[in-house]
GUDRENLUM-895780 format. One record per residue (C-alpha): x, y negated, z negated. Coordinates in nm, 3 decimals. Each point is the difference from the previous one (the first is absolute). Example, Ala and Ser with C-alpha at 12.3 -4.5 7.8 and 13.67 -1.06 7.14 Angstrom:
<px = 1.230 py = 0.450 pz = -0.780>
<px = 0.137 py = -0.344 pz = 0.066>
//
This chain:
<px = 0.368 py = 0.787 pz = -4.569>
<px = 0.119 py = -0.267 pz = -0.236>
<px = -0.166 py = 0.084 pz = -0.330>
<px = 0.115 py = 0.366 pz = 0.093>
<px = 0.334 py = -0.152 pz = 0.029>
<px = -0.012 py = -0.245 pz = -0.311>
<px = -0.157 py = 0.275 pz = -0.206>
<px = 0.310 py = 0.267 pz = 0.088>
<px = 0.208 py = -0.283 pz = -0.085>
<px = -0.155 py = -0.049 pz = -0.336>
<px = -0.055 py = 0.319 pz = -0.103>
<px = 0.333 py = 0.193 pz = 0.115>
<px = 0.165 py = -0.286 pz = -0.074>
<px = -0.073 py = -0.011 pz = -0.401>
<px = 0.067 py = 0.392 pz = 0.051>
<px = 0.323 py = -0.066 pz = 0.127>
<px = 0.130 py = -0.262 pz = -0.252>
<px = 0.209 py = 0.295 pz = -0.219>
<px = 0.099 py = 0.066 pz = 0.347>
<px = 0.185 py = -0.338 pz = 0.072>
<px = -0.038 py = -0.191 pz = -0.286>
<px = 0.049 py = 0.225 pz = -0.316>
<px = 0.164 py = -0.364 pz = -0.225>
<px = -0.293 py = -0.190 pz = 0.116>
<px = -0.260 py = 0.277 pz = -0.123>
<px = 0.149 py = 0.009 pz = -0.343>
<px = 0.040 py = -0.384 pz = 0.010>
<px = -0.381 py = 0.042 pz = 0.008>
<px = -0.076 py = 0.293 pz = -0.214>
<px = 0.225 py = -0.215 pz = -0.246>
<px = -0.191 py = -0.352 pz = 0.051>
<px = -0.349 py = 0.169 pz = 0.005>
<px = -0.018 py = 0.298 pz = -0.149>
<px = -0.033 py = 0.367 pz = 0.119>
<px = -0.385 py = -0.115 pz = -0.044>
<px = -0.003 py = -0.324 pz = 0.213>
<px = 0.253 py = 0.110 pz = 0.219>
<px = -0.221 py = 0.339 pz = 0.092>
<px = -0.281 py = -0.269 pz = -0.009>
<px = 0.208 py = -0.161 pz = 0.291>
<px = 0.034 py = 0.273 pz = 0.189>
<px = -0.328 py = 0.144 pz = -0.056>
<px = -0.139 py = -0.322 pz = 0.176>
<px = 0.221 py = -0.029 pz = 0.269>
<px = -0.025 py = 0.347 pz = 0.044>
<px = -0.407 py = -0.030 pz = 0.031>
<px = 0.020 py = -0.279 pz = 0.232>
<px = 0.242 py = 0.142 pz = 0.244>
<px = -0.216 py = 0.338 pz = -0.036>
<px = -0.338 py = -0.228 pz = 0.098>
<px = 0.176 py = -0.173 pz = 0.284>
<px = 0.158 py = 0.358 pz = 0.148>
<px = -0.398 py = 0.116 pz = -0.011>
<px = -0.098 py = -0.314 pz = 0.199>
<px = 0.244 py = -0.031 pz = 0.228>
<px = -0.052 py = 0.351 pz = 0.078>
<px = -0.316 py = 0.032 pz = 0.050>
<px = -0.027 py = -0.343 pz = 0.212>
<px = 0.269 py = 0.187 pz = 0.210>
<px = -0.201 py = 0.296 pz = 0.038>
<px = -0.246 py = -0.204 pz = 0.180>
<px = 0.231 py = -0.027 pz = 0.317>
<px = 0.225 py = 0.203 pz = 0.015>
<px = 0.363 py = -0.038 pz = 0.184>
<px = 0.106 py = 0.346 pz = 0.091>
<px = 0.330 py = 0.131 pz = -0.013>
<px = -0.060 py = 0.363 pz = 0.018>
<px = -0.275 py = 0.264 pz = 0.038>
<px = 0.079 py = 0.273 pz = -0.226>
<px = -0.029 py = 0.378 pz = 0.133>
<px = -0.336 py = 0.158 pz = -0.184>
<px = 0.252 py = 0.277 pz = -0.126>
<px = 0.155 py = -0.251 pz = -0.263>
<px = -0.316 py = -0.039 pz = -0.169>
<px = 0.049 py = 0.358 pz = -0.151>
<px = 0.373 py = -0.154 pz = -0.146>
<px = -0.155 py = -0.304 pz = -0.127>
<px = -0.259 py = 0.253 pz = -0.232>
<px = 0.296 py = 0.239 pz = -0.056>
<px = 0.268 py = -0.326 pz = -0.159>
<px = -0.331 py = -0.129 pz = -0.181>
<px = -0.013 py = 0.318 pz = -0.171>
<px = 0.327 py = -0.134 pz = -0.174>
<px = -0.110 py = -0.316 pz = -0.070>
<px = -0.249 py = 0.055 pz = -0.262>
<px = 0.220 py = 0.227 pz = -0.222>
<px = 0.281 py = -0.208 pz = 0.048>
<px = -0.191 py = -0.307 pz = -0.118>
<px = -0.139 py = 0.207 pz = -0.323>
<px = 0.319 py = 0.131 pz = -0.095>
<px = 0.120 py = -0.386 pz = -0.023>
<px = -0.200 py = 0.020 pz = -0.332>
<px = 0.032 py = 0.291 pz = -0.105>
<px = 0.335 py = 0.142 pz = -0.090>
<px = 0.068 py = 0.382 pz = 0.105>
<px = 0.201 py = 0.193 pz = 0.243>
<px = -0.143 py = -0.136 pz = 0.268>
<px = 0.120 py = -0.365 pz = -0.087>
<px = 0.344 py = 0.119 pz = -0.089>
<px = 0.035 py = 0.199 pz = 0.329>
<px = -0.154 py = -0.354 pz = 0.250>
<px = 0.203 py = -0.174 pz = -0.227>
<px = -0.213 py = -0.341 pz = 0.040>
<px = -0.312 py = 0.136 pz = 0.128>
<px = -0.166 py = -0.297 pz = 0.051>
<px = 0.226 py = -0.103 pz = 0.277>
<px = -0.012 py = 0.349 pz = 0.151>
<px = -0.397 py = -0.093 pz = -0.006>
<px = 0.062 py = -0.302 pz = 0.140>
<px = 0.258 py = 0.139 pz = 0.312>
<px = -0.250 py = 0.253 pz = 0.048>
<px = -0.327 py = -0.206 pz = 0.044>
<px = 0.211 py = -0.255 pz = 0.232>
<px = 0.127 py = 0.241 pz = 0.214>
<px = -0.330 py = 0.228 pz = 0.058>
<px = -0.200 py = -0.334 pz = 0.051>
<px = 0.266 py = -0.109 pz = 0.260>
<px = -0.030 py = 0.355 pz = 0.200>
<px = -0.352 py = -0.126 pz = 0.075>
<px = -0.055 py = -0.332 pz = -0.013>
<px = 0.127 py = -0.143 pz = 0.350>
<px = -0.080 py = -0.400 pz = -0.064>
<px = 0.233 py = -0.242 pz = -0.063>
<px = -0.121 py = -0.101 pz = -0.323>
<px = -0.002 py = 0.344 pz = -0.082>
<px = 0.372 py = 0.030 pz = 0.040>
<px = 0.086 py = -0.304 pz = -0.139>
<px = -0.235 py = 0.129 pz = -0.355>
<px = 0.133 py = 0.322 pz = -0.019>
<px = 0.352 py = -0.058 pz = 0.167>
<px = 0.064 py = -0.222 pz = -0.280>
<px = -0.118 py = 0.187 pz = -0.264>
<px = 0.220 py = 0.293 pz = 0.105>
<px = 0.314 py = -0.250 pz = 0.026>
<px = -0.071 py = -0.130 pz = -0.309>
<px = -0.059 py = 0.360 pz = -0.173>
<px = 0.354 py = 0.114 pz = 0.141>
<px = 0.163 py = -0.296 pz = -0.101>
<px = -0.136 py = -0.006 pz = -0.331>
<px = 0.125 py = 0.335 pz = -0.040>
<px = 0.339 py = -0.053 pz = 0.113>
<px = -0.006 py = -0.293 pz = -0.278>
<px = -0.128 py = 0.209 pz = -0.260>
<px = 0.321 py = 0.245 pz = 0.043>
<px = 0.250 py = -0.312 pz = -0.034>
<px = -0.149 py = -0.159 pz = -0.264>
<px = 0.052 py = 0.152 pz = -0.379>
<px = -0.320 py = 0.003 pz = -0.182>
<px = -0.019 py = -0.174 pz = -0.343>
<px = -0.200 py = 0.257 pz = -0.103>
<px = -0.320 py = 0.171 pz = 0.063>
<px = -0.339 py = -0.108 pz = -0.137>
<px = -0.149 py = 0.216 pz = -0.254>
<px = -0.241 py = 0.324 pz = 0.230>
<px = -0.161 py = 0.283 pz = -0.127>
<px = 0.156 py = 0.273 pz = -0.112>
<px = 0.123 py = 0.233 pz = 0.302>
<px = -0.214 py = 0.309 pz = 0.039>
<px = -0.131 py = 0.292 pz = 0.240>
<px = -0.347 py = -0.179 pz = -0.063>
<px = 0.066 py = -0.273 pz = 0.192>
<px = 0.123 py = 0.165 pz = 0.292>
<px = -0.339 py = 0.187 pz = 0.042>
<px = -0.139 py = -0.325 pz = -0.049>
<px = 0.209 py = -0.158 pz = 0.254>
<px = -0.090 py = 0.291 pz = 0.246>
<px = -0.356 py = 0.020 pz = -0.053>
<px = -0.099 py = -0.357 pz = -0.072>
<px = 0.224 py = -0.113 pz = 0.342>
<px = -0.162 py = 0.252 pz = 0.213>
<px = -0.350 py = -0.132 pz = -0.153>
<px = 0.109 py = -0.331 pz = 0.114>
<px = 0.091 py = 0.114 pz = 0.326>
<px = -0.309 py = 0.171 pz = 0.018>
<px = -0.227 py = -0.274 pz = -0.102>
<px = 0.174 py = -0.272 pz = 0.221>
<px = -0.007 py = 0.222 pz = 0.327>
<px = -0.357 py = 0.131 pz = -0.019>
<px = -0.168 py = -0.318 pz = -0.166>
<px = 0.204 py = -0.331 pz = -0.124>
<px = 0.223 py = -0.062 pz = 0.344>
<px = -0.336 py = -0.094 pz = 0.183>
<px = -0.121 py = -0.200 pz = -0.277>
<px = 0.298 py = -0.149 pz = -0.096>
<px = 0.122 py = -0.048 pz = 0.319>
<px = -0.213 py = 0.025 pz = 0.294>
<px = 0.176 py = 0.310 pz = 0.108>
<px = -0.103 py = 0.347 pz = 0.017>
<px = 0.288 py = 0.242 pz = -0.082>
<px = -0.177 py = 0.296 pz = 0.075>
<px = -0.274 py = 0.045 pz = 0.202>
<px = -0.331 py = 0.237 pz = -0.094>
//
């Protein structure tokens, strides 16, 4: 449970630093460069990712139950997933979709915490997800007080990429239930 804990630490911590310390993360950007700095983060980033992935996964091995989870709330977990992927797509891909979830990465985010959280009873399960969902709300909440200096250049904004976002999220969705969750993770999503 540490290196889950260190790992959450690292990663949504380095995630959070526009959150609580927008001076220090231009300080940086300043001293190192939007190169070195996303270097920086990048790596800290990739760490905190490996250790969550341990930690996890050594966690897994004995369990400390909180909760069972009714069987029904498998069928809400698959029906917020079907968000996820789309949401995630239309991060990168600027449309009507992204202009109507606003900042659809932390929709994807809010919405693969909370499904994973309706069935995963463990403690380390709650502590994973529960504080990616904090963190995604928060974050949120941030990003509407804070003024933005201005958005990176994105492709242009066109009907294209909201078929794209539809069709290549419910791909995703598709290929992860039927075929990468099990290989990925260990867990069959859907049973055949």
């Amino acid at each position: 449970m540490v290196l889950l804990l260190l790992g959450l630490v690292l990663f949504l911590g380095i995630h959070s630093i526009r959150i609580v310390a927008e001076p220090l993360r231009t300080r940086m950007v300043n001293s190192l460069g939007v190169w070195g700095f996303k270097g920086v983060y990048g790596g800290i980033s990739l760490v905190g990712l490996v250790l969550i992935v341990i930690g996890y996964g050594q966690a897994r091995l004995d369990p400390v139950w909180l909760y069972h989870p009714p069987h029904f709330l498998r069928h809400l977990n698959m029906l917020l997933m079907l968000l996820v992927f789309p949401a995630l797509l239309a991060a990168y891909l600027p449309g009507r979709i992204q202009n109507a979830l606003k900042h659809p990465m932390l929709v994807a985010v809010k919405a693969w915490a909370l499904a994973h959280l309706l069935i995963n009873g463990t403690l380390a399960a709650v502590i994973l997800f529960g504080a990616f969902l904090a963190w995604a709300v928060v974050d949120r909440i941030s990003v509407k007080r804070r003024a933005s200096p201005g958005a990176p250049p994105q492709l242009p904004k066109t009907a294209v990429n909201d078929v794209v976002v539809v069709l290549g999220g419910l791909g995703l969705y598709y290929a992860f239930a039927f075929h990468l969750h099990p290989i990925l993770f260990g867990v069959a999503v859907v049973s055949m």
